[in-house]
Backbone bond lengths (Angstrom), bond angles and torsions (degrees), N, CA, C in turn:
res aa  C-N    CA-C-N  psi(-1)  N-CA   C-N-CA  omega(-1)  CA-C   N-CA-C  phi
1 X - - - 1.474 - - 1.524 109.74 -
2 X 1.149 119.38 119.60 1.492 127.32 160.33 1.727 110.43 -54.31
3 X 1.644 111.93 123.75 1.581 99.80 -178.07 1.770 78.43 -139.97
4 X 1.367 93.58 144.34 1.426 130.35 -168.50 1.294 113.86 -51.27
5 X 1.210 141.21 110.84 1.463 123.19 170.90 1.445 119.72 -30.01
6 X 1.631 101.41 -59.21 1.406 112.56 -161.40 1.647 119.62 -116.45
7 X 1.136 133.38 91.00 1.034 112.97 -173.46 1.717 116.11 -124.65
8 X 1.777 97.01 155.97 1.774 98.41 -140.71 1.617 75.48 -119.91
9 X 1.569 114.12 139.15 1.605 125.01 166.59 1.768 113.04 -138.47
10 X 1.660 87.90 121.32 1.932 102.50 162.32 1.460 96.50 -78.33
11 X 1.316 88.94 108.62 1.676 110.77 147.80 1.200 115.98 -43.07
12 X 1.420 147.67 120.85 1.292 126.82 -152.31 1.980 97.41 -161.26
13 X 1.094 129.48 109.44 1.653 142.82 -179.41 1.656 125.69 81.95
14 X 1.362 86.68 31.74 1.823 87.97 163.89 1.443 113.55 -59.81
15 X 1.235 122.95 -54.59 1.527 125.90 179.44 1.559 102.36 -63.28
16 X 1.148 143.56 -79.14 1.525 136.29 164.54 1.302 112.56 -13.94
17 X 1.079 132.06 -52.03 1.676 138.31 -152.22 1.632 89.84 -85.94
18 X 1.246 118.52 -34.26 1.299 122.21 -164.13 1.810 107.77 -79.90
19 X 1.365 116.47 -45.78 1.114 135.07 -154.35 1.572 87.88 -65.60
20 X 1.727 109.05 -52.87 1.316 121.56 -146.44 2.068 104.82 -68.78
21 X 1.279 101.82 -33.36 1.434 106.90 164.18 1.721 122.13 -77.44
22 X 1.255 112.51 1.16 1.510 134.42 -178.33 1.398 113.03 59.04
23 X 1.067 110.68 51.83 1.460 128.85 165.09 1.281 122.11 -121.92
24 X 1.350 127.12 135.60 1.449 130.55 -170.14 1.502 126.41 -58.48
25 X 1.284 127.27 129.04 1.505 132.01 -172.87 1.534 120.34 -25.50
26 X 1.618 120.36 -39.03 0.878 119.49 -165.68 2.071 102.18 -73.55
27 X 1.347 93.84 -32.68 1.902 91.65 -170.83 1.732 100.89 -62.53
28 X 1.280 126.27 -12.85 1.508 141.61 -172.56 1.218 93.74 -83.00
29 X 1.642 128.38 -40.84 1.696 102.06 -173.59 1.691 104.39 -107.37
30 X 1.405 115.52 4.02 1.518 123.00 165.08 2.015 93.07 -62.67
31 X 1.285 99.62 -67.32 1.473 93.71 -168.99 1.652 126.93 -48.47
32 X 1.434 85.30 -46.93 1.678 108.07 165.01 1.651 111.24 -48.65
33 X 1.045 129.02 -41.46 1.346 126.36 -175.11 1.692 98.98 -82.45
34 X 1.598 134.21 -37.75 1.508 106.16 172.02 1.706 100.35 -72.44
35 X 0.868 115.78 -8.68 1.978 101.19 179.72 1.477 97.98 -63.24
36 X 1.246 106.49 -52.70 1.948 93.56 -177.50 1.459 126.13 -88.21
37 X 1.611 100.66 18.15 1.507 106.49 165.57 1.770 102.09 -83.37
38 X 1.607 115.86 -51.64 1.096 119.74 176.65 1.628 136.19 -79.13
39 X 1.327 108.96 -10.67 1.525 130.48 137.46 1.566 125.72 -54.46
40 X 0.979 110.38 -21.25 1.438 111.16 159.14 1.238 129.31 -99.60
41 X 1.229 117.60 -19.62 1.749 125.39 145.12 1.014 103.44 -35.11
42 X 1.576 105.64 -74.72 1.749 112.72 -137.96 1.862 96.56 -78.12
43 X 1.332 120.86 -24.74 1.275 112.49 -174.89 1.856 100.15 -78.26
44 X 0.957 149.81 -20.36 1.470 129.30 -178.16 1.809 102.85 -103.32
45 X 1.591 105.48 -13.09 1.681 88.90 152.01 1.389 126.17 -102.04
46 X 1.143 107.13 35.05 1.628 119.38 152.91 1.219 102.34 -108.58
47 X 0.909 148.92 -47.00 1.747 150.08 -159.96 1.352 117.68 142.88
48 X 1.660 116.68 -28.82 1.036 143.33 -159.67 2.196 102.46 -32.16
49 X 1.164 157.27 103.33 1.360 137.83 -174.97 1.168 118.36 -72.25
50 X 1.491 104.42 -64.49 1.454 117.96 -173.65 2.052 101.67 -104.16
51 X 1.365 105.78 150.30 1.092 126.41 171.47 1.624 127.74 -146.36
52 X 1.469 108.93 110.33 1.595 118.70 -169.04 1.446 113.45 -107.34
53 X 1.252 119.71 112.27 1.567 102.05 -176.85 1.727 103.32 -135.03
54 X 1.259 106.79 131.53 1.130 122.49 -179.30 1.674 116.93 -56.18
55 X 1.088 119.33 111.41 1.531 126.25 175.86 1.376 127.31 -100.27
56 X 1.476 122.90 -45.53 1.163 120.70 169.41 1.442 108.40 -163.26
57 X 1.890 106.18 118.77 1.314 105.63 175.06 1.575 124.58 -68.48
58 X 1.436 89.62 -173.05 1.556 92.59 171.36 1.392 103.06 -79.27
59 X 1.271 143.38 -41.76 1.809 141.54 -173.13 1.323 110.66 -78.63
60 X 1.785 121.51 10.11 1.521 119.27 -174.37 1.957 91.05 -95.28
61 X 1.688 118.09 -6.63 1.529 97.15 161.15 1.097 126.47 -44.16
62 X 1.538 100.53 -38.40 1.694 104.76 -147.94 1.704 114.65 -74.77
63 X 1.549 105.10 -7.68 1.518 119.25 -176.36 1.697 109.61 -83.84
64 X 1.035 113.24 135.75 1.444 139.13 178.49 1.847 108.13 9.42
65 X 1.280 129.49 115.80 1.193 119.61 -169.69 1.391 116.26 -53.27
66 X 1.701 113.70 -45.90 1.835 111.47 -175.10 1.200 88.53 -70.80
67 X 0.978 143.83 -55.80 1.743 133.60 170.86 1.583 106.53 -6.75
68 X 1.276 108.99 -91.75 1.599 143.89 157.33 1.451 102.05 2.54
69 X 1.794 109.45 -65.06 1.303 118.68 -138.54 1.528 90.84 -84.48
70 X 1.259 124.53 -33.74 1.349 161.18 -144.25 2.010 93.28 -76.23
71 X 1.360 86.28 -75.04 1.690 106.45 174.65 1.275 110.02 -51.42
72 X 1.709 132.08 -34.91 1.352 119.02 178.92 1.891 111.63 -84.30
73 X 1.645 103.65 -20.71 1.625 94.09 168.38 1.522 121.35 -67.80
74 X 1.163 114.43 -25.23 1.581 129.56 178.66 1.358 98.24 -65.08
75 X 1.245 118.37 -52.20 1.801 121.40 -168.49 1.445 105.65 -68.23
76 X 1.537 122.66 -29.74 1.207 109.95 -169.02 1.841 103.20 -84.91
77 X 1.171 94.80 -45.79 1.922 90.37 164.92 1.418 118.16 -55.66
78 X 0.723 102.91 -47.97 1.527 119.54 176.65 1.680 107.72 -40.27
79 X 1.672 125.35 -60.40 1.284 126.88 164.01 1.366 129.49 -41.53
80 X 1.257 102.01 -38.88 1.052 120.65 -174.16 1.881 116.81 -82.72
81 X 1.315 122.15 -38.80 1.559 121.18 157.61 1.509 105.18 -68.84
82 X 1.288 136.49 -22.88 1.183 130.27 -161.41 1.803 102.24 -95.37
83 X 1.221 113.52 5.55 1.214 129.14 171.73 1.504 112.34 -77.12
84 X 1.638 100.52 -66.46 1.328 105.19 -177.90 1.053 137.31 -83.98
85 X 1.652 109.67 -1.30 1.358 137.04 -168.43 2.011 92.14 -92.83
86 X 1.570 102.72 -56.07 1.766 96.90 -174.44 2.033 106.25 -74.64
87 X 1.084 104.53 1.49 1.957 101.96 162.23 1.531 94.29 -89.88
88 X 1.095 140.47 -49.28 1.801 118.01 -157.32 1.253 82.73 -74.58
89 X 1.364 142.27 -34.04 1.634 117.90 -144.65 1.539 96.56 -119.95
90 X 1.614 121.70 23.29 1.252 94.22 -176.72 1.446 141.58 91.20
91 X 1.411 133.84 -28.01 1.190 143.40 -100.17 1.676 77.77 -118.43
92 X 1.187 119.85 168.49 1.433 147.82 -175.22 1.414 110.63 -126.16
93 X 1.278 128.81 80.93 1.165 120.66 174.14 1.705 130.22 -100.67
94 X 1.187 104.51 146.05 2.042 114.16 -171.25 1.698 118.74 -137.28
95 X 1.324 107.49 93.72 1.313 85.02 168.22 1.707 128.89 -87.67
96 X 1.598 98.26 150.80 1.660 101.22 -178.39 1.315 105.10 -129.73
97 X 1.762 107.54 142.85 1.117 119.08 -164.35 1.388 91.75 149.08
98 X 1.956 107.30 172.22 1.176 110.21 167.31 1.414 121.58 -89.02
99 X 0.883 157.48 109.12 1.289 163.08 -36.88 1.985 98.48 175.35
100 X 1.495 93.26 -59.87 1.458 104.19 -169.56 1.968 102.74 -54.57
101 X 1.676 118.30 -21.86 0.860 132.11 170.69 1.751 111.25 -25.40
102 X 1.368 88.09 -58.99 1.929 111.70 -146.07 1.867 100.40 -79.97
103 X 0.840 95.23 154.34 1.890 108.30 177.71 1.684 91.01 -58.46
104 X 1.653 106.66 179.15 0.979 119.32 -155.93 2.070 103.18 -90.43
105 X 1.282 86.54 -47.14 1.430 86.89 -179.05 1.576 115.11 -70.75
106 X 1.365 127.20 -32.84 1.137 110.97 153.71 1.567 132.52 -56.04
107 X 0.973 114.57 -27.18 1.848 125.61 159.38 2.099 106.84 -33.50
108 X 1.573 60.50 -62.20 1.596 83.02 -171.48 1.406 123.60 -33.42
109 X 1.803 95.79 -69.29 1.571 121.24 162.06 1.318 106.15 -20.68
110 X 1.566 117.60 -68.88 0.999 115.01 -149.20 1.482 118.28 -66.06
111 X 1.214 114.35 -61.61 1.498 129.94 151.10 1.237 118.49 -0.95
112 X 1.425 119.06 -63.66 1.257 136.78 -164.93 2.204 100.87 -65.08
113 X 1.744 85.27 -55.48 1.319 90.52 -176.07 1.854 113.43 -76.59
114 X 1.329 125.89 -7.76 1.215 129.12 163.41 1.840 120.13 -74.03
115 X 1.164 90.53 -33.50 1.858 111.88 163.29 1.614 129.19 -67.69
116 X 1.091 93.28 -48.36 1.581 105.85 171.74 1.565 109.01 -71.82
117 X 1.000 122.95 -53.63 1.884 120.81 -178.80 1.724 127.53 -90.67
118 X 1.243 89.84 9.26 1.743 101.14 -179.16 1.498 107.88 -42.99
119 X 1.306 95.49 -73.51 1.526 106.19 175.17 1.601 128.64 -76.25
120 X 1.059 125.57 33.58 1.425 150.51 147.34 1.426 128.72 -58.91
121 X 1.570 135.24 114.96 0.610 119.36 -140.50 1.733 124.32 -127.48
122 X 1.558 90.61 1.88 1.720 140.58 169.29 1.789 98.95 -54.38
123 X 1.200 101.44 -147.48 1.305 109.91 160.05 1.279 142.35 -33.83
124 X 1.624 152.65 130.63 1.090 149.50 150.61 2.042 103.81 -82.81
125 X 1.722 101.43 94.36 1.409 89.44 162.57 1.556 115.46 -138.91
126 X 1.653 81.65 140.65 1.809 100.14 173.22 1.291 104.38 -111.38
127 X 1.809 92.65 147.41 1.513 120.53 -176.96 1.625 89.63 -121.86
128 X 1.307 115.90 114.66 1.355 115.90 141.78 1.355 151.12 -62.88
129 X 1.075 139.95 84.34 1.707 153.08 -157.63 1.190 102.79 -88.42
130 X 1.216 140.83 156.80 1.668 144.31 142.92 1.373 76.86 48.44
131 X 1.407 139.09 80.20 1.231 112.29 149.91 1.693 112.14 -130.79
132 X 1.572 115.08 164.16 1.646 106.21 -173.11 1.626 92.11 -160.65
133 X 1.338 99.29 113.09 1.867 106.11 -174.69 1.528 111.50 -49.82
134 X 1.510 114.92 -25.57 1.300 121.37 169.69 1.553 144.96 -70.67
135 X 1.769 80.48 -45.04 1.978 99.58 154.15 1.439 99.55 -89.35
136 X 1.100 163.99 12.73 1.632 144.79 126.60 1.492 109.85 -61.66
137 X 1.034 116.32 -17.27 1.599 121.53 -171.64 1.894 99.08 -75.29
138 X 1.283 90.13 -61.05 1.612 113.56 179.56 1.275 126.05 -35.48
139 X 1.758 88.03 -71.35 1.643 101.11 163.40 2.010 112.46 -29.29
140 X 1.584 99.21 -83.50 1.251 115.39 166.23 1.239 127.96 -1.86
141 X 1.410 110.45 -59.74 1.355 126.56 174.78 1.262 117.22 -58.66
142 X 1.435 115.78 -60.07 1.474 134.85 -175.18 1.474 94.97 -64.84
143 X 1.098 149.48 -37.00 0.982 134.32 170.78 1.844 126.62 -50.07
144 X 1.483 105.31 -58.57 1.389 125.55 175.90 2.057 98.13 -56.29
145 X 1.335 89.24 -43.99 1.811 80.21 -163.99 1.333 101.34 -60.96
146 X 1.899 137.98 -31.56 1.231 137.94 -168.97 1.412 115.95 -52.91
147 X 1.792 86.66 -45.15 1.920 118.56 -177.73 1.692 102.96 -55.26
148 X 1.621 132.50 -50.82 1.017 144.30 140.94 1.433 133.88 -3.00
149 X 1.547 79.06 -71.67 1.766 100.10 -176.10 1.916 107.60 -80.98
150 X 1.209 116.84 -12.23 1.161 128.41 169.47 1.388 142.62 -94.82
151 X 1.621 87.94 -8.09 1.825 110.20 168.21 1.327 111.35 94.24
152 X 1.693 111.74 -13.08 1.774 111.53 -175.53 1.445 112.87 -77.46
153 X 1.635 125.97 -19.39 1.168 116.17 176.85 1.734 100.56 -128.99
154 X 1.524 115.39 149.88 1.700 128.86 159.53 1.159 90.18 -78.54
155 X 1.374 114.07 148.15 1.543 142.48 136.87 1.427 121.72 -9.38
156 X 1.575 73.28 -65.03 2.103 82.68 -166.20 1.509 105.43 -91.82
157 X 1.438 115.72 16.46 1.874 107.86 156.11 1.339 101.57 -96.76
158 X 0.923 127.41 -16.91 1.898 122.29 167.74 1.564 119.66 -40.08
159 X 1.542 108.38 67.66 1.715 117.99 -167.73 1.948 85.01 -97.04
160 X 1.687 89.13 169.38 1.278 97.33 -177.03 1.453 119.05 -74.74
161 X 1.588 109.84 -13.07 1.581 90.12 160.90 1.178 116.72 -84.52
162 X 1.555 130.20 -24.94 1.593 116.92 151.51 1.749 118.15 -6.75
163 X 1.440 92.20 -73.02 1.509 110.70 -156.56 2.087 90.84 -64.18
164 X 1.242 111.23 -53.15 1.303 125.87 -171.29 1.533 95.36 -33.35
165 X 1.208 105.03 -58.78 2.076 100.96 -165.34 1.163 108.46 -74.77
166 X 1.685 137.69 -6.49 0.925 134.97 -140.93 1.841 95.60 -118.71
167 X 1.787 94.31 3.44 1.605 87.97 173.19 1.496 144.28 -117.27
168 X 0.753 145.21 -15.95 1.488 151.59 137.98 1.616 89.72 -170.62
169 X 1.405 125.85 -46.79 1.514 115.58 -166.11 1.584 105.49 -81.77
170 X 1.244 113.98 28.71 1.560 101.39 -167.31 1.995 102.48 -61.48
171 X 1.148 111.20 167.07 1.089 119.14 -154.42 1.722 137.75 33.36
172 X 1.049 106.68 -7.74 1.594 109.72 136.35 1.277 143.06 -25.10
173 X 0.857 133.29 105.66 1.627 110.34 176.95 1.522 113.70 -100.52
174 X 1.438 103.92 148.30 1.791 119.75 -158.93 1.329 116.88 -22.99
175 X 1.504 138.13 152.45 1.589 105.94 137.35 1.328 151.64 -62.51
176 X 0.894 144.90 110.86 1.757 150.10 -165.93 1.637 88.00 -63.83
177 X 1.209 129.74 -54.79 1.716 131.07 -172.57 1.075 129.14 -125.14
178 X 1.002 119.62 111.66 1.576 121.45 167.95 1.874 118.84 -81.71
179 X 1.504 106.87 125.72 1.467 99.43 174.48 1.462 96.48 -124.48
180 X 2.072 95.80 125.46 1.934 93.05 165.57 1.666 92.32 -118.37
181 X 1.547 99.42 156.22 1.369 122.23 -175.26 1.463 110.52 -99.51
182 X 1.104 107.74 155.21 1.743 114.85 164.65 1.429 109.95 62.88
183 X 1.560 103.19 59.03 1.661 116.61 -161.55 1.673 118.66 -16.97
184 X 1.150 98.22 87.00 1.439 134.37 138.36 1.011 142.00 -88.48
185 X 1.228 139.48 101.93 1.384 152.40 -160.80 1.211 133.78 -105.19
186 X 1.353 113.15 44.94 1.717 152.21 -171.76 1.043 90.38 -142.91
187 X 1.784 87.01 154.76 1.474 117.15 158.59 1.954 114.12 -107.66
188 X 1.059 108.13 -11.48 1.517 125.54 160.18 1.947 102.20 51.01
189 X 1.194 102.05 63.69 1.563 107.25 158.81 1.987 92.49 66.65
190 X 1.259 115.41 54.00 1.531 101.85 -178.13 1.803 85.28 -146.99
191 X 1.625 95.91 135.70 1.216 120.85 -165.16 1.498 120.98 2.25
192 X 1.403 101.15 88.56 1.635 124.29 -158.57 1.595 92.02 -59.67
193 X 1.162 114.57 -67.74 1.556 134.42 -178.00 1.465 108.80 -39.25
194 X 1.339 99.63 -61.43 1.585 100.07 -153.52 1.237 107.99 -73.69
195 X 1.334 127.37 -16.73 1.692 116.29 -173.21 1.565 114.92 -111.65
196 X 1.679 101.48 56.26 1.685 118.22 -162.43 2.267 85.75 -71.55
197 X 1.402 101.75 -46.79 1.534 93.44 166.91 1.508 134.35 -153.63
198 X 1.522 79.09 71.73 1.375 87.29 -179.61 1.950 95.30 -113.12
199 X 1.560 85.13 164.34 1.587 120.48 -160.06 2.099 98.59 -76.46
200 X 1.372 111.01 131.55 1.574 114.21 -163.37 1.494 82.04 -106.88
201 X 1.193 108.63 159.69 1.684 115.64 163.93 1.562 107.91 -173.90
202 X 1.948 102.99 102.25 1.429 93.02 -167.88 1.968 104.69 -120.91
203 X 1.221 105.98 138.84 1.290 128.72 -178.24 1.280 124.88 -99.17
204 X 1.862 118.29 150.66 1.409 104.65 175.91 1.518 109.30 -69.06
205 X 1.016 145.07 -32.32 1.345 138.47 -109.56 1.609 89.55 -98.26
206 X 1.482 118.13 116.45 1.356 106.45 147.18 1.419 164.80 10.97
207 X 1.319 154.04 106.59 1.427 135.17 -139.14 1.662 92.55 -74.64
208 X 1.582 104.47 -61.90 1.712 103.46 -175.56 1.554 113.78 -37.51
209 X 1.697 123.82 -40.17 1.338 124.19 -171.24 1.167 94.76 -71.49
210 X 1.619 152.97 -72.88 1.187 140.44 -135.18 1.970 123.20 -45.85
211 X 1.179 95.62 140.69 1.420 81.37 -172.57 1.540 103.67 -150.52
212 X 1.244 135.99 177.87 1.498 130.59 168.96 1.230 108.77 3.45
213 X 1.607 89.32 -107.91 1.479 116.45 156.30 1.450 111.83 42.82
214 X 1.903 98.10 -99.99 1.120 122.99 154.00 1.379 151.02 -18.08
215 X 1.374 98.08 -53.82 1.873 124.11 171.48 1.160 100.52 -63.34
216 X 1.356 117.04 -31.87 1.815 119.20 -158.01 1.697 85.47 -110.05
217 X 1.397 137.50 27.54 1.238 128.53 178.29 1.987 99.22 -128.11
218 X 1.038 99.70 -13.43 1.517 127.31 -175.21 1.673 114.84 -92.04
219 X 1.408 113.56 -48.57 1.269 128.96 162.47 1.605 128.71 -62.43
220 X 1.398 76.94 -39.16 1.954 91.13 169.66 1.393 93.68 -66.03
221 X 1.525 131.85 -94.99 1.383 125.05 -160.64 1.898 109.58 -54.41
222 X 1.111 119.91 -13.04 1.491 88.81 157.36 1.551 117.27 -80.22
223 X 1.123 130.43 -28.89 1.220 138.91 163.45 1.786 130.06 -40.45
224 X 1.658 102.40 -26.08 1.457 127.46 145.92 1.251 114.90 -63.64
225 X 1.774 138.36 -19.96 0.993 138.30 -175.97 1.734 133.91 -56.15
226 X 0.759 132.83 123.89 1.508 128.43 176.20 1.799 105.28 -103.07
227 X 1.781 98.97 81.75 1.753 102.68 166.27 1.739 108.63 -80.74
228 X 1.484 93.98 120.68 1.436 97.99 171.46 1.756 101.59 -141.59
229 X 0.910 117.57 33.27 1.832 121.61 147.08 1.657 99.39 49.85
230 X 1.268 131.50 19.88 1.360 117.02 169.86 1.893 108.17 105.38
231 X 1.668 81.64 -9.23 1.998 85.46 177.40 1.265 120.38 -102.49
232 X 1.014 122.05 154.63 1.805 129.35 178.20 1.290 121.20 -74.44
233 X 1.110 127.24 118.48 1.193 137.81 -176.15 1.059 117.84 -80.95
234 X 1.926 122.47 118.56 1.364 116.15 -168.95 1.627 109.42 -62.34
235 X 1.703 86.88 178.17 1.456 80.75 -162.08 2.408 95.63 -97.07
């Protein structure tokens, strides 16, 4: 079986999944958050390398403040198991997003836990925070134009790997798969750039439900895939 280098997942019906058992949204992204403790197991004992999964956009402010407040206590525990969880296993962890977004001690968190697993050699995983494929775009830009406006870069060397390093996933390599949950059929402002061709594959099943299983039900139908990058396939 061909399994993806890179594969990128929207977290997608913690609050739904939650409601529907009549329990409050927040126990939906408690559960949701051990799914991607054990999603990262099961994805690097498949082969799986890199793993990106969308956690919280930039437009998830605008949802219910205890919601809000709720989602940043999870994140701060959350840093903190994801500490000791990426030392037993190795794991490489990065968050992307804008950053300046987040309170201070979550800064912190992160830092700490971007420091500690650099050189790790297990997993490549990103958690997206404050993130919006559009304001990463932005950023990006404003960056190169400074380089510009500062004499370190011409115009016309502004190639797309320019722009490529210049974005939160720089040295990353693309996603090969995208998995969204809780059939949704968007990609909703998540790495606009990077998934110019990579393979979509979206399911009913719940973020809290997903499990092995699944990943290996996802891999199969990309594995049905015909990647040909814009070229013709002889006959």
């Amino acid at each position: 079986m061909n399994i993806p280098n890179h594969v990128a997942i929207i977290l997608d019906g913690n609050g739904r999944w939650a409601k529907a058992k009549g329990m409050p949204r927040n126990y939906g992204h408690v559960q949701g958050a051990k799914t991607v403790e054990q999603i990262c197991e099961d994805a690097w004992n498949l082969g799986i390398h890199y793993l990106t999964v969308y956690a919280f956009s930039t437009e998830n402010w605008n949802r219910p403040k205890d919601e809000v407040s709720a989602l940043m206590t999870l994140l701060r525990n959350y840093m903190k198991s994801c500490l000791k969880r990426a030392t037993q296993n190795n794991m490489c962890v990065r968050v992307i997003g804008d950053k300046t977004g987040l309170d201070d001690d979550i800064r912190k968190r992160i830092a700490e836990l971007e420091e500690a697993t650099k050189d790790n050699t297990g997993l490549h995983f990103q958690i997206a925070i404050n993130y919006g494929g559009r304001d990463e775009i932005r950023r990006a830009v404003t960056n190169l134009a400074e380089q510009v406006q500062a004499g370190t870069l011409q115009p016309e060397k502004i190639t797309e790997e320019k722009i490529s390093a210049a974005l939160d996933t720089a040295g990353i390599p693309e996603p090969d798969l995208l998995i969204r949950t809780c059939n949704e059929l968007r990609i909703s402002n998540f790495l606009l750039w990077q998934l110019a061709y990579t393979e979509f594959y979206f399911t009913p099943v719940a973020w809290p439900d997903f499990s092995k299983a699944e990943l290996e039900k996802a891999i199969e139908a990309y594995n049905h895939r015909d990647r040909r990058y814009g070229l013709v396939k002889e006959e």
